[in-house]
N, CA, C and O atoms as a GROMACS GRO file, in nm:
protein
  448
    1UNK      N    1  -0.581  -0.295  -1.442
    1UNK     CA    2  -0.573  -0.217  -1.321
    1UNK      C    3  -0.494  -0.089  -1.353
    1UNK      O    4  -0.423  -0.106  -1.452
    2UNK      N    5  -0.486   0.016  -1.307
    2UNK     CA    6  -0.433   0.121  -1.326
    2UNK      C    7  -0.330   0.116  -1.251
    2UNK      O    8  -0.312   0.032  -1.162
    3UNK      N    9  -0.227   0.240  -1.293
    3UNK     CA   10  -0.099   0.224  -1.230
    3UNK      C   11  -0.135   0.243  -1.071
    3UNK      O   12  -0.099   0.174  -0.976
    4UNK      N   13  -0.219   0.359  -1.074
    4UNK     CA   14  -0.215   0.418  -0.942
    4UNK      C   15  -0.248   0.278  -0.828
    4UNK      O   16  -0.193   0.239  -0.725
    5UNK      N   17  -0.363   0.232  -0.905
    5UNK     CA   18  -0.401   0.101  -0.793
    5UNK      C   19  -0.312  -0.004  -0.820
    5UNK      O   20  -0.312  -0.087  -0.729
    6UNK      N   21  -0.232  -0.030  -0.918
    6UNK     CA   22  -0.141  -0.132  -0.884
    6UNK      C   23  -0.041  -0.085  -0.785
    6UNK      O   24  -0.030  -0.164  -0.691
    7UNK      N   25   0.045   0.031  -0.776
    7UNK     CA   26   0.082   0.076  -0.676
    7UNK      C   27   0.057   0.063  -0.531
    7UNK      O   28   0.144   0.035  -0.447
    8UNK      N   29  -0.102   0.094  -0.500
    8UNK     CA   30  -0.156   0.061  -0.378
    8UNK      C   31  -0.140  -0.120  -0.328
    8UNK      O   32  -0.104  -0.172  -0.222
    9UNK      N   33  -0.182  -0.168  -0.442
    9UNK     CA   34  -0.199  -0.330  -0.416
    9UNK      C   35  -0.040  -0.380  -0.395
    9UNK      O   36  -0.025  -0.485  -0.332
   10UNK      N   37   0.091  -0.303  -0.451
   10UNK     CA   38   0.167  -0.387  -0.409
   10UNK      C   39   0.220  -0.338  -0.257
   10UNK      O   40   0.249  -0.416  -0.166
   11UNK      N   41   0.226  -0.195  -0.251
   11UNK     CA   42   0.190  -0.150  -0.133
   11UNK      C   43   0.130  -0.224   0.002
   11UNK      O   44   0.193  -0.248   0.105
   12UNK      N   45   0.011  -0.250  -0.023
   12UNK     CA   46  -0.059  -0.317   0.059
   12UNK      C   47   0.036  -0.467   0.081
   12UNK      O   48   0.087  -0.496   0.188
   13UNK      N   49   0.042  -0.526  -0.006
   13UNK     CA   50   0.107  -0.670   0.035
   13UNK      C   51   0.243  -0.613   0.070
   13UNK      O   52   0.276  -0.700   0.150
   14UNK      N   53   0.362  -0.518   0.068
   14UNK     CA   54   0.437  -0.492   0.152
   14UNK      C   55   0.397  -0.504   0.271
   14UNK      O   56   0.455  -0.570   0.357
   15UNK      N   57   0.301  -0.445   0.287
   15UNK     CA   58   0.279  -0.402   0.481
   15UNK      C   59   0.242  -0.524   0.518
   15UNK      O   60   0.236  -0.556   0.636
   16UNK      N   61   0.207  -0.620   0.401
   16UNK     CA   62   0.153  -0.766   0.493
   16UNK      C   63   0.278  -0.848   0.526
   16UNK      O   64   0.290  -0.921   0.624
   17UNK      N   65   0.383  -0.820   0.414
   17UNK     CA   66   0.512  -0.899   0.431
   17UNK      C   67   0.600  -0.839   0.544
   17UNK      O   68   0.707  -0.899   0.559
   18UNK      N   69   0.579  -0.743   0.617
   18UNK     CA   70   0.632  -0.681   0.693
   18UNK      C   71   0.574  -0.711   0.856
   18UNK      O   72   0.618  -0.669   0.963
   19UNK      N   73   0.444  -0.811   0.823
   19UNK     CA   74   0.417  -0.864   0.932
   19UNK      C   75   0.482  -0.994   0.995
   19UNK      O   76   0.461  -1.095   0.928
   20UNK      N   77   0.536  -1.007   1.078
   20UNK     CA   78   0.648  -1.101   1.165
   20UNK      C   79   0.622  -1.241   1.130
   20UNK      O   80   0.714  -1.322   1.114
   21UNK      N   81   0.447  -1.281   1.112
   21UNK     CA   82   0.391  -1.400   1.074
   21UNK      C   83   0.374  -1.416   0.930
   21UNK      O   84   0.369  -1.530   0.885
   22UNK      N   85   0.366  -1.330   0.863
   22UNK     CA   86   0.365  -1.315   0.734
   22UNK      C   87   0.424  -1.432   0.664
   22UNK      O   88   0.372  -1.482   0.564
   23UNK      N   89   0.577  -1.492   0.737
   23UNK     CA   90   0.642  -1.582   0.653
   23UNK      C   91   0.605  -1.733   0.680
   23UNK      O   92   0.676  -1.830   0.648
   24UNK      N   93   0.505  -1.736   0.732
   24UNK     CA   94   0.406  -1.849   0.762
   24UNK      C   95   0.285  -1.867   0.620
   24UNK      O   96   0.233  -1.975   0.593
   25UNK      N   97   0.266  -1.771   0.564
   25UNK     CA   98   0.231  -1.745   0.409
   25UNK      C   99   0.254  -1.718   0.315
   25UNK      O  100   0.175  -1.698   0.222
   26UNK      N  101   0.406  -1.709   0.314
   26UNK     CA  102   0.441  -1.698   0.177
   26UNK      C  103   0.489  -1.784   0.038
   26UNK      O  104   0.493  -1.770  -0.084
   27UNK      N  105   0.532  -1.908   0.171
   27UNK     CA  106   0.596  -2.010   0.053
   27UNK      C  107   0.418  -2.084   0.035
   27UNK      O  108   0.308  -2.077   0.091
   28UNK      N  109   0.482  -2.150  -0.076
   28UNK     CA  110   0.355  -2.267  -0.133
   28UNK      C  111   0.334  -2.339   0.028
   28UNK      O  112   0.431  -2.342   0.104
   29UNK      N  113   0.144  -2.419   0.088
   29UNK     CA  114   0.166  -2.466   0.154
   29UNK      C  115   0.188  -2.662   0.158
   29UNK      O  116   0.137  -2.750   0.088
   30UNK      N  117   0.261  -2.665   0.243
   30UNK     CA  118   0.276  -2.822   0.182
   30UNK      C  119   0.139  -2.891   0.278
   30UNK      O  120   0.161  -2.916   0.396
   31UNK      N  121   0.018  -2.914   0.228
   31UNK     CA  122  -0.069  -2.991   0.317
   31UNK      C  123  -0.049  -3.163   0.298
   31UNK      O  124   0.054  -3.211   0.252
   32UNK      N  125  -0.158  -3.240   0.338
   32UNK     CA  126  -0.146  -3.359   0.362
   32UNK      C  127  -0.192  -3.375   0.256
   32UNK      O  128  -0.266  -3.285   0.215
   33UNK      N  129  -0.169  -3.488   0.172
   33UNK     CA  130  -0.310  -3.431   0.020
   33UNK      C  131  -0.463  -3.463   0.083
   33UNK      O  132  -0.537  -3.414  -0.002
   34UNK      N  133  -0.518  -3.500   0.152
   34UNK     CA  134  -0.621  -3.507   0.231
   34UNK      C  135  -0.686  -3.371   0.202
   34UNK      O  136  -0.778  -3.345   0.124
   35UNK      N  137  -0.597  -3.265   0.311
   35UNK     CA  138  -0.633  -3.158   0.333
   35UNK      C  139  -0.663  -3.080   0.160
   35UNK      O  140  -0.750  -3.001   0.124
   36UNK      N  141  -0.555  -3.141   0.090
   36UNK     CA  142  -0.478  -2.983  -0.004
   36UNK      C  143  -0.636  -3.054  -0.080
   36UNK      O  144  -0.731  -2.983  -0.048
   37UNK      N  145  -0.675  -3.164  -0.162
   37UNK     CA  146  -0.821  -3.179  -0.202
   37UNK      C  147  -0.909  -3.096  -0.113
   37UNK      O  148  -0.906  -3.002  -0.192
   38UNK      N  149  -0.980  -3.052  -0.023
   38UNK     CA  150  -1.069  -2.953   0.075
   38UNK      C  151  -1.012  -2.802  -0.010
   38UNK      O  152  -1.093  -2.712   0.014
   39UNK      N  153  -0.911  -2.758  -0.091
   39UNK     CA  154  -0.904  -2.624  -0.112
   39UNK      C  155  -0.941  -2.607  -0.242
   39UNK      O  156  -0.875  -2.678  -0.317
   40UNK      N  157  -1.033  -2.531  -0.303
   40UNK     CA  158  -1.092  -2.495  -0.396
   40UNK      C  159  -0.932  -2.443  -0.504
   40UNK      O  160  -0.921  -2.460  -0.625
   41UNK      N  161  -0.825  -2.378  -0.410
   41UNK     CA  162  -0.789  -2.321  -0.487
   41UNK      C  163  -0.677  -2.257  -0.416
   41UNK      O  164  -0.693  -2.139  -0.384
   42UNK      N  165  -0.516  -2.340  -0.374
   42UNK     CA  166  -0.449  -2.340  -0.319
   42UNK      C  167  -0.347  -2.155  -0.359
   42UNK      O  168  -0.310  -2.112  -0.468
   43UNK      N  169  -0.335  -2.093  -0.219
   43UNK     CA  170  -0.271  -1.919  -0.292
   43UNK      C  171  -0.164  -1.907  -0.192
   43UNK      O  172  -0.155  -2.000  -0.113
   44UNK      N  173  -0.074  -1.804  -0.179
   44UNK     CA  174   0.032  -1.816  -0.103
   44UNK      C  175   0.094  -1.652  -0.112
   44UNK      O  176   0.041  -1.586  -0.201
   45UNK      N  177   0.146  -1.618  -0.073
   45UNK     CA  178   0.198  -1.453  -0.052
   45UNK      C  179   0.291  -1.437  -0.189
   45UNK      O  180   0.248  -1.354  -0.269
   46UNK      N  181   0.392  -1.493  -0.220
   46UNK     CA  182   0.456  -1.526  -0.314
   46UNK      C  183   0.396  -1.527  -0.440
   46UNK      O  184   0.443  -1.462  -0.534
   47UNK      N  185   0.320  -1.580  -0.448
   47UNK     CA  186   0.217  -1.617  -0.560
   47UNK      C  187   0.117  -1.479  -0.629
   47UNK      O  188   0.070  -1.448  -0.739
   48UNK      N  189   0.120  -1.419  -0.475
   48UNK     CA  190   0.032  -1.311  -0.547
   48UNK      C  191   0.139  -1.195  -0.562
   48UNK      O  192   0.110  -1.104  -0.639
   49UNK      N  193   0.283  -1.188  -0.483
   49UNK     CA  194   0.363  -1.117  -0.572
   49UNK      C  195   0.381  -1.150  -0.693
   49UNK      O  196   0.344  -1.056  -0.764
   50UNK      N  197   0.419  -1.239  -0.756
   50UNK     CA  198   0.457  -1.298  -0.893
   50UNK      C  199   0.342  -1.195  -0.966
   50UNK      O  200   0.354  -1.108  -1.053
   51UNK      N  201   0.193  -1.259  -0.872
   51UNK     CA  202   0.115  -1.195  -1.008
   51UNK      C  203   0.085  -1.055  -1.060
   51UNK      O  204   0.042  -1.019  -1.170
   52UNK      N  205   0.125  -0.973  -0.936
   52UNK     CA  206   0.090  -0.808  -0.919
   52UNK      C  207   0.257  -0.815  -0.961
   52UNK      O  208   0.253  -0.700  -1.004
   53UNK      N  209   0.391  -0.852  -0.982
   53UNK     CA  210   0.433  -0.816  -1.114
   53UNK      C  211   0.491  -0.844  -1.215
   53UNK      O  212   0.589  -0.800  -1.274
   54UNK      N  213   0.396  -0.949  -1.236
   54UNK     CA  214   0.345  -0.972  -1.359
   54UNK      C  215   0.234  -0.863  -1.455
   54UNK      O  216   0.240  -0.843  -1.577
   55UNK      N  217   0.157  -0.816  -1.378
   55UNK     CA  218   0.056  -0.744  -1.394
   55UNK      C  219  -0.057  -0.814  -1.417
   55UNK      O  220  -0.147  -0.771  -1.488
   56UNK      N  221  -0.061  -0.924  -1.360
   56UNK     CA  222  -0.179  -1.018  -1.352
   56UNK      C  223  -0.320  -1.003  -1.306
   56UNK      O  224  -0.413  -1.083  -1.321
   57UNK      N  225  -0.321  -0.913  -1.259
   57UNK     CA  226  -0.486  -0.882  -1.212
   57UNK      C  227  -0.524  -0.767  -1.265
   57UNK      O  228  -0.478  -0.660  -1.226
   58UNK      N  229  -0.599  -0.775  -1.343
   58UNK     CA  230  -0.645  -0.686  -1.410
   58UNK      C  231  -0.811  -0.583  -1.367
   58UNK      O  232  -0.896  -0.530  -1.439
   59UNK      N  233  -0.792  -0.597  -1.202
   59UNK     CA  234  -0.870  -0.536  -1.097
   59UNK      C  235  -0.814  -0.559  -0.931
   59UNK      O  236  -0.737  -0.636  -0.873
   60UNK      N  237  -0.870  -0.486  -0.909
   60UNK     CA  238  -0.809  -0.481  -0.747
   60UNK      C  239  -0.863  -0.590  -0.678
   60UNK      O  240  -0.806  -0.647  -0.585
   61UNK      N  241  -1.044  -0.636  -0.750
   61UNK     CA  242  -1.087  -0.703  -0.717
   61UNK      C  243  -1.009  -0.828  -0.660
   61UNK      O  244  -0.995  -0.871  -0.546
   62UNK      N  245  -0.964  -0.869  -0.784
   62UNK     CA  246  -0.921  -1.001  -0.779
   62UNK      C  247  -0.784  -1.010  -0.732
   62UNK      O  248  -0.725  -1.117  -0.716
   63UNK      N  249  -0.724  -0.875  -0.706
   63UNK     CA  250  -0.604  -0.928  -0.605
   63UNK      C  251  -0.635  -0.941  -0.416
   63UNK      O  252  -0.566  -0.981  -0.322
   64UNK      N  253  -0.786  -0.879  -0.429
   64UNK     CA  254  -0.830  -0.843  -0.298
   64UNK      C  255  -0.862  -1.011  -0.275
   64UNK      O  256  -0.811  -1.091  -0.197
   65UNK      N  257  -0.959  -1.025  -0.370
   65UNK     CA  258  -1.012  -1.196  -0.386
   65UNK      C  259  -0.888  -1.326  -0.330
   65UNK      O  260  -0.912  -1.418  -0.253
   66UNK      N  261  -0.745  -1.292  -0.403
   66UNK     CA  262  -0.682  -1.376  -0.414
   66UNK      C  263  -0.624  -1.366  -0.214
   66UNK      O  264  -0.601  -1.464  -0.143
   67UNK      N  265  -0.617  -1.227  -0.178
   67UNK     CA  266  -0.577  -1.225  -0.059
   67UNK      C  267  -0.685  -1.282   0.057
   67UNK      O  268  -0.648  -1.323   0.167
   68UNK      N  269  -0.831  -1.277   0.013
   68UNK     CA  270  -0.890  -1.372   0.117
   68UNK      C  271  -0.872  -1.451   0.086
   68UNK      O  272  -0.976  -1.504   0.123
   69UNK      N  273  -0.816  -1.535   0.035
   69UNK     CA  274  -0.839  -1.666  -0.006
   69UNK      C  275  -0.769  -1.760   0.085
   69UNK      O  276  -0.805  -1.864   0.141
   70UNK      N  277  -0.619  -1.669   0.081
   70UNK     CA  278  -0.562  -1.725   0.189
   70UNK      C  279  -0.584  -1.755   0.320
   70UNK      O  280  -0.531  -1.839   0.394
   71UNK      N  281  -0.693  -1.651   0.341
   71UNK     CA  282  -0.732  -1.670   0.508
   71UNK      C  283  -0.792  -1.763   0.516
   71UNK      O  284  -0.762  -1.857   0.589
   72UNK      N  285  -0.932  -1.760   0.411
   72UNK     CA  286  -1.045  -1.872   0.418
   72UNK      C  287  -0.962  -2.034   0.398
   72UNK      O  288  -0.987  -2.137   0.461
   73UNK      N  289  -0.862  -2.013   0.295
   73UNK     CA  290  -0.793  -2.142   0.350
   73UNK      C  291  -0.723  -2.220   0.481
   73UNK      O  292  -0.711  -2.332   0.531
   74UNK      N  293  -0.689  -2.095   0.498
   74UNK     CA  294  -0.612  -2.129   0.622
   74UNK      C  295  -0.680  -2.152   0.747
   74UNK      O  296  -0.625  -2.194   0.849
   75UNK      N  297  -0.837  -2.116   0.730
   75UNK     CA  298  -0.959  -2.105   0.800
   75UNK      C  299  -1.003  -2.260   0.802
   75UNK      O  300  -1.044  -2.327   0.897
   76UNK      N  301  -0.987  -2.287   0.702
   76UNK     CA  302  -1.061  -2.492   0.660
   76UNK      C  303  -0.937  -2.512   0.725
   76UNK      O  304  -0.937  -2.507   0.848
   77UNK      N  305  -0.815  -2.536   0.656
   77UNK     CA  306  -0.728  -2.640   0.710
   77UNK      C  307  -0.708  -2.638   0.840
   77UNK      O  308  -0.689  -2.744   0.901
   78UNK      N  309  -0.709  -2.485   0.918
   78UNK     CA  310  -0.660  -2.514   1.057
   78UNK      C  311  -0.758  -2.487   1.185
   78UNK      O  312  -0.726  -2.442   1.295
   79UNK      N  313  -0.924  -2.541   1.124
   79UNK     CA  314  -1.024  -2.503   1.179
   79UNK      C  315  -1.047  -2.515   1.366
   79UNK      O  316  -1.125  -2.465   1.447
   80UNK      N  317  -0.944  -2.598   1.372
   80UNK     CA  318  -0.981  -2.690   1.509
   80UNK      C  319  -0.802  -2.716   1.576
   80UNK      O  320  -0.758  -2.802   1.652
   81UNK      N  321  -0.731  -2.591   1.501
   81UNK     CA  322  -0.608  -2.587   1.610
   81UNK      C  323  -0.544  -2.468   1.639
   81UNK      O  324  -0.599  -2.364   1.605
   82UNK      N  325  -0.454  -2.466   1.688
   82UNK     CA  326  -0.381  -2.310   1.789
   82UNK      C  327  -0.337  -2.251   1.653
   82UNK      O  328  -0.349  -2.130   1.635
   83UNK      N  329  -0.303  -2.306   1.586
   83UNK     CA  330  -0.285  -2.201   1.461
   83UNK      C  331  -0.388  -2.138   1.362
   83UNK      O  332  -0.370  -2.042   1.287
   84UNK      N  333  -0.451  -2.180   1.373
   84UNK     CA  334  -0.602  -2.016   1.326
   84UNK      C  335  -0.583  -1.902   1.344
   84UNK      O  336  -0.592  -1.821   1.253
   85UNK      N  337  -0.550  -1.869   1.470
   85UNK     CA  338  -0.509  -1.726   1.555
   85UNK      C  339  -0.379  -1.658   1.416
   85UNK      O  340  -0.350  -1.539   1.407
   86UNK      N  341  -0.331  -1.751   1.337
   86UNK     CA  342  -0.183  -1.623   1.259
   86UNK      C  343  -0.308  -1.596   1.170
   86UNK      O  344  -0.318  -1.478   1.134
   87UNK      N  345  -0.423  -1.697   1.118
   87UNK     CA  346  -0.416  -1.658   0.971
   87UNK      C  347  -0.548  -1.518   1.053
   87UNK      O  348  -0.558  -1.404   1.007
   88UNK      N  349  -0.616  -1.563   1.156
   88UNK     CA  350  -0.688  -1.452   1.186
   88UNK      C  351  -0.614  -1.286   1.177
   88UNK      O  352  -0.633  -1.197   1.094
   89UNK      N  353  -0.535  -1.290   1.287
   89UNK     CA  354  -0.442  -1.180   1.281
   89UNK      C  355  -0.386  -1.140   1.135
   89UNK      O  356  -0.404  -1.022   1.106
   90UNK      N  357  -0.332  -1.205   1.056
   90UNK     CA  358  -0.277  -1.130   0.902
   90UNK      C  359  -0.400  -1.135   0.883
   90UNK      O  360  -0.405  -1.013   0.865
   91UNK      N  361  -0.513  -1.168   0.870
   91UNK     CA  362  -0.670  -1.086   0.784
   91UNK      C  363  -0.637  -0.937   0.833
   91UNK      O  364  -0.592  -0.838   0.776
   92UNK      N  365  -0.683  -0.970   0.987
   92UNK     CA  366  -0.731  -0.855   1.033
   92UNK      C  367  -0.609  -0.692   1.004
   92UNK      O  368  -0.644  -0.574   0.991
   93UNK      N  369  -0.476  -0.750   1.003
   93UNK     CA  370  -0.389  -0.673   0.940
   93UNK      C  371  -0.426  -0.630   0.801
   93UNK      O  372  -0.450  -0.512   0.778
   94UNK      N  373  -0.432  -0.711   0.717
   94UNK     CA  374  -0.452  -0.715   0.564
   94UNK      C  375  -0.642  -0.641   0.567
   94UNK      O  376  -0.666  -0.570   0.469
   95UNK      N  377  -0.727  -0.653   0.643
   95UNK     CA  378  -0.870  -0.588   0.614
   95UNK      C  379  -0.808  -0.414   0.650
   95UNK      O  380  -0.832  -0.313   0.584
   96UNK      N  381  -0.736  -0.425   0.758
   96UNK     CA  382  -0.733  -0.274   0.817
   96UNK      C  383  -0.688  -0.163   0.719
   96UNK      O  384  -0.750  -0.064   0.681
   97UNK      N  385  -0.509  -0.223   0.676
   97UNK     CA  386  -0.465  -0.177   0.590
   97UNK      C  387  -0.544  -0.164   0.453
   97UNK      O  388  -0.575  -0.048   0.430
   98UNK      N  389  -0.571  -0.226   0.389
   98UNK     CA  390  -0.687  -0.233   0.270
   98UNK      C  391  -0.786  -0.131   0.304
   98UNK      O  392  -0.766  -0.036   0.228
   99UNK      N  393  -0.860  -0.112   0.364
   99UNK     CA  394  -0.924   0.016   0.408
   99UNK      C  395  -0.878   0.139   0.423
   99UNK      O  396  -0.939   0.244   0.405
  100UNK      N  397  -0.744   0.118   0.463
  100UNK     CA  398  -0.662   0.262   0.493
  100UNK      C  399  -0.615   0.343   0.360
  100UNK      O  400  -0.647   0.452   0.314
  101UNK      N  401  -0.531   0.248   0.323
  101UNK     CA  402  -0.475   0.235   0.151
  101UNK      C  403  -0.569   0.259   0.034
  101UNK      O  404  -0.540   0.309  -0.075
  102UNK      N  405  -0.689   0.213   0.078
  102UNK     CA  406  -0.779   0.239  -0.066
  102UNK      C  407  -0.890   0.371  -0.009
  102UNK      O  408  -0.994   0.395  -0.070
  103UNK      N  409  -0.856   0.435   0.092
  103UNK     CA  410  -0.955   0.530   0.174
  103UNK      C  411  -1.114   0.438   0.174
  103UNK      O  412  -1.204   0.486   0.105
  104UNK      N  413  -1.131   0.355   0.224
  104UNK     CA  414  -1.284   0.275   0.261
  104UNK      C  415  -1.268   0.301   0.345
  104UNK      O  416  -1.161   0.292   0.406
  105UNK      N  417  -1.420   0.364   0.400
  105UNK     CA  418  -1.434   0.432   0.511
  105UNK      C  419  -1.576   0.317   0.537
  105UNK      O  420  -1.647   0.281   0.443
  106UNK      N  421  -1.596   0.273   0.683
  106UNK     CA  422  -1.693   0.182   0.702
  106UNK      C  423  -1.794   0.272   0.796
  106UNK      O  424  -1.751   0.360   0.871
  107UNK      N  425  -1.948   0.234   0.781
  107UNK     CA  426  -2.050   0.302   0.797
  107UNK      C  427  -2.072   0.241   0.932
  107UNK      O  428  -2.043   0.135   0.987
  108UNK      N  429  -2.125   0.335   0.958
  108UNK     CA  430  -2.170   0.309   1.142
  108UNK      C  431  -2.299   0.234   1.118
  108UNK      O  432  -2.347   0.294   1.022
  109UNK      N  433  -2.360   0.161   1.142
  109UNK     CA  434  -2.506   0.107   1.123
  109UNK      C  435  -2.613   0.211   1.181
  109UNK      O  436  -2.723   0.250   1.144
  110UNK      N  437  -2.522   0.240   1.300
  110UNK     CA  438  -2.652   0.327   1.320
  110UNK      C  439  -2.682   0.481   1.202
  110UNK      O  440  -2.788   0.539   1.176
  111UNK      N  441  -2.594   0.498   1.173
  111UNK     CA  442  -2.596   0.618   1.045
  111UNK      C  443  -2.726   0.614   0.968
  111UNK      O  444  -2.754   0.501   0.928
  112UNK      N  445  -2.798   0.694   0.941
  112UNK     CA  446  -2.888   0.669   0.845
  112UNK      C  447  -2.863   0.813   0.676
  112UNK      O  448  -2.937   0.806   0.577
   0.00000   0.00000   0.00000
């Protein structure tokens, strides 16, 4: 990854840690082991600091990757209770910012 975009990426996960719910994702999560078998691939806020500096991703891709991951997890485990609504809200924080930060500009459909 380049400096400039590692910059942005740790950037970006500032503004996520700066969200009030944020600390609902950062430590490791402790599931039931029931649940924690259902996750392809258990990630945590923490985790992806360590790795951005470390210098562990060697694309934006895969730090972008590692940040849905969390949602889509948090999407299975808490499919069918009042807590869905944090991990919805930090996406929708974490999609906005990510767009802002990397200038992605999204197309109107109707645009041709």
């Amino acid at each position: 990854m380049l400096p400039k975009e590692q910059l942005k990426c740790e950037f970006l996960l500032l503004k996520i840690y700066c969200c009030s719910i944020s600390s609902y994702f950062a430590l490791k999560p402790h599931y039931s082991t029931e649940l924690s078998r259902a996750l392809k691939k258990p990630i945590w806020l923490n985790k992806i600091r360590k790795k951005l500096i470390r210098k562990l991703y060697s694309q934006v891709m895969w730090f972008v990757r590692d940040m849905r991951l969390i949602f889509q997890n948090h999407k299975e485990i808490y499919k069918d209770t009042k807590f869905i609504n944090l991990g919805s809200q930090l996406e929708t924080t974490f999609e906005t910012n990510f767009r802002k930060i990397f200038a992605i500009q999204t197309i109107s459909r109707n645009s041709c």
